[in-house]
C-alpha positions as CSV (number, residue, x, y, z in Angstrom):
1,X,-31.2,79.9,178.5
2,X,-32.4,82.5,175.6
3,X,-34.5,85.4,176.7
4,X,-36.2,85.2,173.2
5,X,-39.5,86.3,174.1
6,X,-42.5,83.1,173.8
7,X,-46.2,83.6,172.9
8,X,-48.4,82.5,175.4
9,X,-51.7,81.5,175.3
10,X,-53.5,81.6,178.9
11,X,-57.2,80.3,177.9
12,X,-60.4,81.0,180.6
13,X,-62.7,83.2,181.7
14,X,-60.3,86.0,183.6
15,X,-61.5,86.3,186.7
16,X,-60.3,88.2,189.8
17,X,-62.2,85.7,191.7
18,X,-60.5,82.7,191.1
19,X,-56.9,82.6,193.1
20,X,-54.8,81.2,190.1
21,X,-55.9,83.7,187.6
22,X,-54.6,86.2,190.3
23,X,-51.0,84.1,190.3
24,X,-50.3,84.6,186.4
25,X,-48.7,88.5,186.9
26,X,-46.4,87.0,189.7
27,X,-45.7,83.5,187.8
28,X,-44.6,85.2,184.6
29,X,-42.5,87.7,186.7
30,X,-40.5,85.2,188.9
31,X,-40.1,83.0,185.2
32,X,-38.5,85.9,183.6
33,X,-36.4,87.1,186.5
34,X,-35.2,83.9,187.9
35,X,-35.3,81.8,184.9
36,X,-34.4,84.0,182.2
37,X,-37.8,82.7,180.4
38,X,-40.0,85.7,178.8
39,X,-43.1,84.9,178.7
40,X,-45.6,87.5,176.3
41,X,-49.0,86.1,177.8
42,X,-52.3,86.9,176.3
43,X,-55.6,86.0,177.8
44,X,-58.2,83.8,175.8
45,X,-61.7,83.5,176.8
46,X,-63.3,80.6,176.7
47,X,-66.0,81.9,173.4
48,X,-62.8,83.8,171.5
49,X,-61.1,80.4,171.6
50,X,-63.9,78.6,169.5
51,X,-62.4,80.3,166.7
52,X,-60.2,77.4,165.5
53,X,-57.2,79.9,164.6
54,X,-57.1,81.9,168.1
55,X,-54.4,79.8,169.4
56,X,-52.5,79.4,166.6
57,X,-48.9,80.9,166.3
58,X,-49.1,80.8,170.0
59,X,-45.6,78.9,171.0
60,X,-47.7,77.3,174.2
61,X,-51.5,76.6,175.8
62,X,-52.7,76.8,179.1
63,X,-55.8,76.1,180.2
64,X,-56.2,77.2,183.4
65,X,-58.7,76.7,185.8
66,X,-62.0,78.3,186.0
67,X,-65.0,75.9,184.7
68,X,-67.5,76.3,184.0
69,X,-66.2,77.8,181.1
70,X,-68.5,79.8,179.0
71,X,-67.7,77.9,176.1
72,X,-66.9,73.8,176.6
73,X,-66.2,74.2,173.5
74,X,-64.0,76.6,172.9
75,X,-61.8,75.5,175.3
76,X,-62.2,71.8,173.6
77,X,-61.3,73.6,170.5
78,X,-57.9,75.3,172.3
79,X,-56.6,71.9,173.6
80,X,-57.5,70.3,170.6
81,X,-55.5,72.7,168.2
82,X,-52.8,72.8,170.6
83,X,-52.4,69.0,170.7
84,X,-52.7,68.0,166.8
85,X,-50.6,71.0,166.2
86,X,-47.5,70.2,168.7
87,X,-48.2,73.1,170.3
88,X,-46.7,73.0,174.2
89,X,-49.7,72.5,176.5
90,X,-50.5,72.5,180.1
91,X,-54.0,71.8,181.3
92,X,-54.5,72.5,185.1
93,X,-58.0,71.6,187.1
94,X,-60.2,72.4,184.7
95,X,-58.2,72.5,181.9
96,X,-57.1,69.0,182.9
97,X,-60.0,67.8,183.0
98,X,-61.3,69.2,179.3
99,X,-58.0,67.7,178.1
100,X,-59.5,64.3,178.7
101,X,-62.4,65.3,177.4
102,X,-61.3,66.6,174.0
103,X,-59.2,63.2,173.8
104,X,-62.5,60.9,174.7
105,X,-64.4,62.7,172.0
106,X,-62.0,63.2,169.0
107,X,-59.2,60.6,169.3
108,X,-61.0,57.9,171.3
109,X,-64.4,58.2,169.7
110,X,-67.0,58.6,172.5
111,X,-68.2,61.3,171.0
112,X,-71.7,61.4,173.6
113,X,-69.3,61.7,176.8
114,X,-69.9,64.5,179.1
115,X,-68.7,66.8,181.9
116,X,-71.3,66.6,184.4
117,X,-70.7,70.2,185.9
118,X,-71.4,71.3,182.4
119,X,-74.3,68.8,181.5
120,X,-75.6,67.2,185.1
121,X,-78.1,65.3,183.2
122,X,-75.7,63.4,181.0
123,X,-75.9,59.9,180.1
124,X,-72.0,59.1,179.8
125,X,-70.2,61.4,181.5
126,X,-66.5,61.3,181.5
127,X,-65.8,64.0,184.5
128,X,-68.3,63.1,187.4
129,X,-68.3,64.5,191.2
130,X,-65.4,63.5,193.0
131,X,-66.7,60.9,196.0
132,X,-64.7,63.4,198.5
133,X,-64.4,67.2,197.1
134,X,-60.8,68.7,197.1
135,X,-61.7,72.0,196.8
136,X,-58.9,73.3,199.4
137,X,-57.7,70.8,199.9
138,X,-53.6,69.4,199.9
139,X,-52.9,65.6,199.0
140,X,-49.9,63.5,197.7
141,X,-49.2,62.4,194.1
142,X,-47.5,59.7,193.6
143,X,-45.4,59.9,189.8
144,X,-44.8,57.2,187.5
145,X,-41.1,56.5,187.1
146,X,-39.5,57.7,183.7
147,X,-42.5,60.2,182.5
148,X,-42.4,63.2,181.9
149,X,-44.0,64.6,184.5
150,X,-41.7,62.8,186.3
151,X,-38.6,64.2,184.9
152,X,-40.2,67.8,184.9
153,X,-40.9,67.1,189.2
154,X,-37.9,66.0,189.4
155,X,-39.5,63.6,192.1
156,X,-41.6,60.2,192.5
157,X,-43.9,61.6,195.1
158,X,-45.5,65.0,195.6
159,X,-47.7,67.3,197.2
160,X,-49.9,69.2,195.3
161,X,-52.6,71.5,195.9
162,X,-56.7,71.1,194.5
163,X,-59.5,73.1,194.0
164,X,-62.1,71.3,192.2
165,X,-64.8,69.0,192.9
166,X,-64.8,66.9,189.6
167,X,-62.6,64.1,188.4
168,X,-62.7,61.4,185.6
169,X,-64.4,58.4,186.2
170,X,-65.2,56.2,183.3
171,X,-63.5,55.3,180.2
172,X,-60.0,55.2,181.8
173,X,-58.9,52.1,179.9
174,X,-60.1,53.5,176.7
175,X,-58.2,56.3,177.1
176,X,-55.0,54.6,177.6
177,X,-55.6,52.4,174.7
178,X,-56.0,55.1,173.0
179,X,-52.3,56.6,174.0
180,X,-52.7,58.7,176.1
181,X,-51.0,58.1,180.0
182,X,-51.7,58.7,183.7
183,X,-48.1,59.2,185.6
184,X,-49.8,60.8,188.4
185,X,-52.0,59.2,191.2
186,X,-53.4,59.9,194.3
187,X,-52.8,57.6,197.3
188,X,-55.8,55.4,196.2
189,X,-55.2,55.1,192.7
190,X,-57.2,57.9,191.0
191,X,-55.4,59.9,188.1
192,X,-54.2,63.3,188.6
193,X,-51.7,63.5,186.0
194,X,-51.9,62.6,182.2
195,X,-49.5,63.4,179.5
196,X,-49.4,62.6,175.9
197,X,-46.0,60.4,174.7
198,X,-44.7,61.7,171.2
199,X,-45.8,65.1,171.6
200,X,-43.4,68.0,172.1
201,X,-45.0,69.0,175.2
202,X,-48.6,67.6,176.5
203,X,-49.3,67.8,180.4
204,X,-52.0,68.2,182.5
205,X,-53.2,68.1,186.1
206,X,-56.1,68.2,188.3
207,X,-54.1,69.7,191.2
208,X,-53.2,73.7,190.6
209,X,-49.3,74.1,190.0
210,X,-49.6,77.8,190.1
211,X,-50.6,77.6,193.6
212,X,-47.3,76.5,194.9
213,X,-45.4,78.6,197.3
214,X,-45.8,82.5,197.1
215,X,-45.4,82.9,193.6
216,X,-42.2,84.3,193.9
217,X,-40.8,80.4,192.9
218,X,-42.5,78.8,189.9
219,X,-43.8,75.0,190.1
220,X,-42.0,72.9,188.2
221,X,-44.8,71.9,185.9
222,X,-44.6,75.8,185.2
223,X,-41.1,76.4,184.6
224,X,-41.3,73.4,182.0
225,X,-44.3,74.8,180.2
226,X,-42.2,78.2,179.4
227,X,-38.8,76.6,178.5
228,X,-41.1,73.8,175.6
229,X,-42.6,77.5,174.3
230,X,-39.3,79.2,174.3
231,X,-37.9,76.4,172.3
232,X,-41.0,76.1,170.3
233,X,-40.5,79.8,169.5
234,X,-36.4,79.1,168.7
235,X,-38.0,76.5,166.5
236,X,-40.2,78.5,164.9
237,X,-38.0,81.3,164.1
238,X,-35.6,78.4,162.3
239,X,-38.7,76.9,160.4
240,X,-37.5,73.4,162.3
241,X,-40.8,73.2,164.9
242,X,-41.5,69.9,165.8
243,X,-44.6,67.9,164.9
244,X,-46.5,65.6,167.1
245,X,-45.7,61.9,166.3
């Protein structure tokens, strides 16, 4: 694998306080050391990235956990660059579920959906309380066979770590009509994976990859995020980068 360095773009409110912001030094550490993927990350907040240019020439997104944001829609505006723009992208608990909602309100149309931590009182919302909260908690994903998440797992079943108390709810259907997919599901049938077919690199999920292990041994979901941005950057260095389809 190159070592050509990749531009990363790791959008949120930085927080010491919140235990996956504190796993980005060691992740990008243990990618360049064991995997030979360099990884030059830059931290976005959440009201920078309402500037519609801040994550471009970025060779990959990642919105990582940490909502509320300041900004809903800054970080709306992040994913939403990254995925009309084939930019790689990985959205993890929060970031997940914005990725849904940026989809609901600019491909699908529901332009009046909500996220109910952000706007409790809202009349549609997309991301609701989950019934049981999985803030600490561990639970098995089952994958769907031939996606992408499962050929980045490597696996049809796994078990993931959560922190969150919010999931989507409604509109699920519309969503898929709309293209994009769920390839993850808990045990009873709820998403916790969706990806976007026919773009370069589109994942997200409500459980928190950078949790896994130590640190010292990337997720898989986070190994695959840095080798689609150091081939977006080999691409982009040959003016042959690849456009969603």
């Amino acid at each position: 694998m190159t070592n050509t360095a990749a531009r990363l773009a790791l959008v949120g409110d930085r927080s010491p306080n919140v235990a996956s912001h504190t796993r980005i030094p060691l992740l990008l550490d243990a990618l360049a050391e064991r995997d030979r993927l360099v990884l030059d990350a830059y931290w976005i907040g959440s009201e920078d990235a309402e500037d519609p240019d801040a994550v471009r020439g970025f060779d990959a997104v990642w919105v990582l956990p940490g909502s509320p944001y300041r900004s809903e829609a800054g970080v709306l505006t992040a994913i939403r660059t990254a995925r009309v723009e084939g930019i790689p992208f990985l959205g993890t608990c929060g970031g997940f579920q914005h990725a849904l909602l940026e989809y609901a309100r600019d491909v699908c149309g529901l332009t009046r959906v909500a996220h109910a931590e952000n706007d409790p009182a809202a009349e549609d919302p997309l991301i609701e309380p989950l019934a049981c909260s999985l803030a600490g908690h561990e639970a098995v994903v089952r994958i769907e066979p031939g996606s992408l998440a499962q050929t980045v797992i490597g696996s049809e079943r796994t078990v993931e770590r959560y922190f969150c108390a919010y999931g989507p709810t409604r509109h699920l259907d519309t969503l898929r009509t709309h293209g994009l997919r769920f390839t993850g599901h808990d045990e009873d049938g709820h998403p916790r994976i969706a990806e976007l077919p026919g773009h370069p690199f589109f994942l997200a999920s409500l459980f928190q990859p950078e949790l896994s292990g130590d640190g010292s041994r990337p997720h898989p979901m986070v190994r695959a995020l840095a080798r689609a941005a150091v081939e977006h950057a080999r691409q982009a260095a040959t003016g042959h980068v690849r456009q969603p389809v």
